[in-house]
N, C-alpha and C positions, 0 to 999 in steps of 0.2 A: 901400160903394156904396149910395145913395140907392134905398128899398126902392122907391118911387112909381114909379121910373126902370129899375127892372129888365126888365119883364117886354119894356118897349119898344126894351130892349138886345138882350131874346132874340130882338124879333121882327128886329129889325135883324140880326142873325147868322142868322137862318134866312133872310133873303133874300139875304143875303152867299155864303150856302154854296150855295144853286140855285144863283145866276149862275154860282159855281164850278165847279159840278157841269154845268153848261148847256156854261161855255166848254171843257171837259176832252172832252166828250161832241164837242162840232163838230173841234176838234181831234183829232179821234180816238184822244186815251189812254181806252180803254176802263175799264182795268184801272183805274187810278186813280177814277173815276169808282164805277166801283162801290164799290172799297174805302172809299172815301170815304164812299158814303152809308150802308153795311152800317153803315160805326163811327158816325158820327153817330146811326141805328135803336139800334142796340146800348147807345150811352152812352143814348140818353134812354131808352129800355125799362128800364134796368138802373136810372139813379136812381129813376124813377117807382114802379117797381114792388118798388125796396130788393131785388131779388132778388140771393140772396149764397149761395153754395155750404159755405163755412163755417159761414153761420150758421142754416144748414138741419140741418148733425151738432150744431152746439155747442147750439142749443137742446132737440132731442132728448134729450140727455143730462144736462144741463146745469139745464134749466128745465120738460122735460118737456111740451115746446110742438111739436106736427105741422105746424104752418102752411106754412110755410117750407119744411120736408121736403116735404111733399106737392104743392107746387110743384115743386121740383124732377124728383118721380117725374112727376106733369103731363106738363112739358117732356123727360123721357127720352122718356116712352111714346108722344105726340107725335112727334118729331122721328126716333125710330128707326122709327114708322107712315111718315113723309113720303120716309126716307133706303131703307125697304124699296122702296116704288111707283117710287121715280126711277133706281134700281138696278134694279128688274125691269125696267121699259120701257129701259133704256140696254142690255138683253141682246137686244133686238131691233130694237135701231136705233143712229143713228151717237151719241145721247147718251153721252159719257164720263161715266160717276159712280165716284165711286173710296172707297175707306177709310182712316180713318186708322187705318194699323198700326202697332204699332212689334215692335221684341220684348223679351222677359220675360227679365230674370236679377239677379243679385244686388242690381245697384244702382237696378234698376224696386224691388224691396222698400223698400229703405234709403229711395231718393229722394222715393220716396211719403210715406213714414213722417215724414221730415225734413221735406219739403213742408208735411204737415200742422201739425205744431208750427209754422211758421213763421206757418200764416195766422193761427194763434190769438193768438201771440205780436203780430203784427205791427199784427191788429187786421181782419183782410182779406183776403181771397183775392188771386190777381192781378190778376182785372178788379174786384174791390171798391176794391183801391188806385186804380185809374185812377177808375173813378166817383167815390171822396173825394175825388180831387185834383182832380174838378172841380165838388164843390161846396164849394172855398176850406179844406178840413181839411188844417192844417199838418205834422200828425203823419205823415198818409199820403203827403207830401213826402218825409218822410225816411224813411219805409217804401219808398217808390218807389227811393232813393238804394241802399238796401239790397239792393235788387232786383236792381238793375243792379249791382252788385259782386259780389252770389255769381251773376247768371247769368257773368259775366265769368271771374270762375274759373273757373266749371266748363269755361266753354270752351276757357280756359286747359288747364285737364288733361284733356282731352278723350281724350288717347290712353293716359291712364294709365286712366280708367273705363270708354271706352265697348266695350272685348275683354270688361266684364264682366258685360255686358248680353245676353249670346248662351245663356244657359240654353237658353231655348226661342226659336225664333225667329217670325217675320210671322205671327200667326194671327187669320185671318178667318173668323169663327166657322161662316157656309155653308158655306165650302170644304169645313168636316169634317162637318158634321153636311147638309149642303141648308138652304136659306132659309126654305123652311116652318117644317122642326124649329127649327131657330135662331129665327126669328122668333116661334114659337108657343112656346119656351121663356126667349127672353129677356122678352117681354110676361107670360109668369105669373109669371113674378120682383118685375119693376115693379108689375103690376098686384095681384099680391099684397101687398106691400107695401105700397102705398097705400091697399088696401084695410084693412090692420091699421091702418093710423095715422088713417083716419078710426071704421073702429072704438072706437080709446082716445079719440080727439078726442070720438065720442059717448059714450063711457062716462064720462070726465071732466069730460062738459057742458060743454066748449070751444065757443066761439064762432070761425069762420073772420074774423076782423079782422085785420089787420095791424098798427092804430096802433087804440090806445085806444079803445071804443066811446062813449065821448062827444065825439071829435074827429067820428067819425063818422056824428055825427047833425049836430053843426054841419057838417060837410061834405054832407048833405042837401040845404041851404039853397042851395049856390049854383048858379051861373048855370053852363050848358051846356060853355060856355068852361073856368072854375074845375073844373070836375068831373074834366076828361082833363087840364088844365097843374097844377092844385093839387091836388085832393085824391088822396090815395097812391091807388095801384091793388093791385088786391089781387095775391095772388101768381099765382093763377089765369090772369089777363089776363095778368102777365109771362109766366108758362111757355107760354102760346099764341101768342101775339106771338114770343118770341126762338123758337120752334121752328120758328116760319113763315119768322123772316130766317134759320133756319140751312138750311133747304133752298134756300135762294139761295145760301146759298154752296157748298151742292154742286153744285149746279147753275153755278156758276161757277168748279166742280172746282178749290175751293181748300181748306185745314182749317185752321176758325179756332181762333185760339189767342192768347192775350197774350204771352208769354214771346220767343218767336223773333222775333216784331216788332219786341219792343224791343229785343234783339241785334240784328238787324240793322240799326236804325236808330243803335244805339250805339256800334255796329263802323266804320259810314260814318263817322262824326264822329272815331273814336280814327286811323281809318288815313287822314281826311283831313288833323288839324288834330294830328296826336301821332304816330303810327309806321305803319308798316306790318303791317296785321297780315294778308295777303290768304294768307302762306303758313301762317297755324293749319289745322290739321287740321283742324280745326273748316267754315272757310273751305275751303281748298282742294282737300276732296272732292268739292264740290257740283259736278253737270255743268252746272251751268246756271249757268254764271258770271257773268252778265248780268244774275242775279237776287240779285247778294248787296249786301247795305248798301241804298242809299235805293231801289235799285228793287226790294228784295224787295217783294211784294204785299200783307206785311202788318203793314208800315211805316206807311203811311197810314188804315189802320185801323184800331192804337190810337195813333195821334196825334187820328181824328176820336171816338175812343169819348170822348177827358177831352173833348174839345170839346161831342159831345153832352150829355155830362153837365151840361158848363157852361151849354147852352143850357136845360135842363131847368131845371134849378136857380134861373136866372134869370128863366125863364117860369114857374113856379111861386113865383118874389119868395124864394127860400129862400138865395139864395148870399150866403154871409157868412165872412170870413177868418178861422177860428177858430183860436187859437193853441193852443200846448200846454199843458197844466195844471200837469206837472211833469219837469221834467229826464227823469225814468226812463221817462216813455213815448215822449221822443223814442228813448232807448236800446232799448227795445223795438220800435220799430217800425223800426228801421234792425236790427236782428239777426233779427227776423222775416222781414225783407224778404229779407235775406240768406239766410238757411234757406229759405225759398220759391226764388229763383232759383237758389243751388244744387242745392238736390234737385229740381228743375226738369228743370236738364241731365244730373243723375245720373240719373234715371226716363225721358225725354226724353216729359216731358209736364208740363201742370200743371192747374189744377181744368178749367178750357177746354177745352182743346186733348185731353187724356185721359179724361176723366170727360163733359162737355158735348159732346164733339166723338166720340171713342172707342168709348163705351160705343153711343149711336146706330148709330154703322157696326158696330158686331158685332167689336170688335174686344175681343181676350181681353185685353190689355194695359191695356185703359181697366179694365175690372172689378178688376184685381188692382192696377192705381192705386189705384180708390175704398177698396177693403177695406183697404189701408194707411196712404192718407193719413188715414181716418177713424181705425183705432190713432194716427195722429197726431195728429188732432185733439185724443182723449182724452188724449194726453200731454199737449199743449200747454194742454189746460184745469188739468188738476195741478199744471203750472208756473206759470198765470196765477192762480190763485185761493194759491198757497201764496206767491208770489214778488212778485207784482206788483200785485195788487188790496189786500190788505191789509198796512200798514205800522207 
């Protein structure tokens, strides 16, 4: 694509998608309507700002880099401050605000663990694959393909893992301790934390840049426009930005997530155009039957996240088809993919929806995600530096 030509592509797609969002709105599909514009918020927040959940542990570890961590604790401590106030006032009025709970047992460990090797291997988290895929990276194609096969299995065995998920069951972390406690102990967690890694960040005279600080003085230079479409945003503005669209969607009492989306969106296509799959356990537990395949809710909101992405990408003149380098990283990024959407449905969560979504609402099941899928991560860098980086 003709660089000169891009950014007038993105603006042309961003007027495409109001009218769309405009006509959804008078017709009164609400739900779409929103879903739609949260993913759209989401893809472009998420390329801009390169904010990536994997590569928040992996450089920690890895390169001894806070940046990115510290974004992340940002946007925890953030979004569990916005998901406390909209919870407390929903206890004295007709607002519904809800949690994402799940529960804790054998295969919330494993899943996590597995999850995690997957992002490292694969190159991406869940919502990092969809962001790649929409700024034209091939590899994260077939990471996506991978995706959608181990979520598929899992759903497949669904009744063989999910009796082993009941260790411990629904825990919302008020219920036992009160909101205060809970909340005044989950913030000194976060905020300790954060507080350690700008600590080493000062000890090790780190600079908070995201991209090279000579990009960043050429990015100085330009025009008002270029400053929010082109030049990166630091991770800062990401974690304030996505914390602010995720109290919309509590507020739109839904919990976002990658993973289920594209099962549901992938399940509509197998049981319209291949078999029927409506009697999987998986499927025909749900009481809300009305909500499975294309009208799940959050269908439309990572089909709009690669689109935002694509708009970002193209308004910032950056989208370019970049093929793969060599045979073995299309292999890794389809076994990546695969190990992500499995351990996905074996944990029944993933970086999103457990960690980004979870951990905020107080949910014990989000934390013993992160503690695992980060042993995963560390696996999966073992694997990527002994296996796959050097030949």
């Amino acid at each position: 694509m003709i660089l000169s030509k891009q950014r007038e592509i993105g603006f042309i797609l961003v007027i495409v998608n109001f009218i769309g969002i405009v006509a959804t709105i008078v017709c009164s599909n609400y739900n779409l309507a929103i879903a739609w514009s949260l993913g759209l918020c989401f893809g472009f927040v998420f390329q801009r700002s390169r904010f990536c959940t994997v590569g928040a542990i992996r450089d920690v570890f890895l390169l001894g880099n806070y940046n990115l961590a510290k974004g992340v604790l940002i946007y925890l401590s953030l979004s569990t401050t916005f998901f406390t106030i909209l919870y407390t006032i929903s206890l004295f009025s007709p607002l519904k605000i809800v949690a994402k709970l799940e529960p804790i047992g054998l295969m919330t460990l494993i899943g996590a663990f597995i999850f995690g090797i997957g992002m490292v291997i694969a190159g991406g988290c869940a919502s990092g694959i969809l962001i790649r895929m929409g700024e034209g990276l091939i590899m994260q194609w077939w990471g996506f393909l991978g995706l959608i096969v181990g979520s598929f299995l899992g759903v497949w065995l669904y009744d063989w893992h999910h009796p082993l998920n009941y260790g411990i069951s629904y825990v919302f972390l008020p219920e036992y301790l009160g909101l205060p406690i809970a909340m005044v102990l989950q913030m000194t967690v976060l905020l300790g934390m954060l507080g350690l890694f700008y600590y080493l960040d000062y000890k090790n005279k780190m600079i908070d840049y995201p991209f090279p600080q000579s990009f960043q003085q050429t990015a100085a230079s330009l025009s008002a426009t270029d400053k929010i479409l082109k030049k990166p945003w630091p991770y800062t503005w990401g974690a304030i930005i996505l914390a602010i669209l995720s109290s919309f969607v509590y507020l739109w009492n839904q919990f976002w997530g990658i993973t289920n989306g594209l099962i549901h969106l992938f399940a509509g296509l197998t049981d319209r155009f291949i078999m029927d799959i409506n009697h999987w356990t998986f499927f025909a537990k749900n009481p809300n039957q009305h909500l499975l395949f294309f009208n799940h809710p959050l269908v439309p909101l990572v089909i709009a996240t690669v689109i935002g992405s694509f708009v970002a990408s193209l308004l910032a003149r950056e989208f370019r088809i970049r093929k793969t380098a060599h045979p073995r990283f299309i292999y890794s990024a389809i076994i990546g993919g695969f190990l992500m959407g499995f351990g996905a449905r074996l944990a029944h969560g993933c970086n999103v929806s457990a960690v980004m979504t979870g951990i905020p609402t107080y949910s014990l099941h989000g934390w013993v995600f992160l503690i695992f899928m980060t042993l995963g991560v560390l696996a999966g860098i073992r694997i990527l530096t002994k296996y796959l980086v050097v030949f």
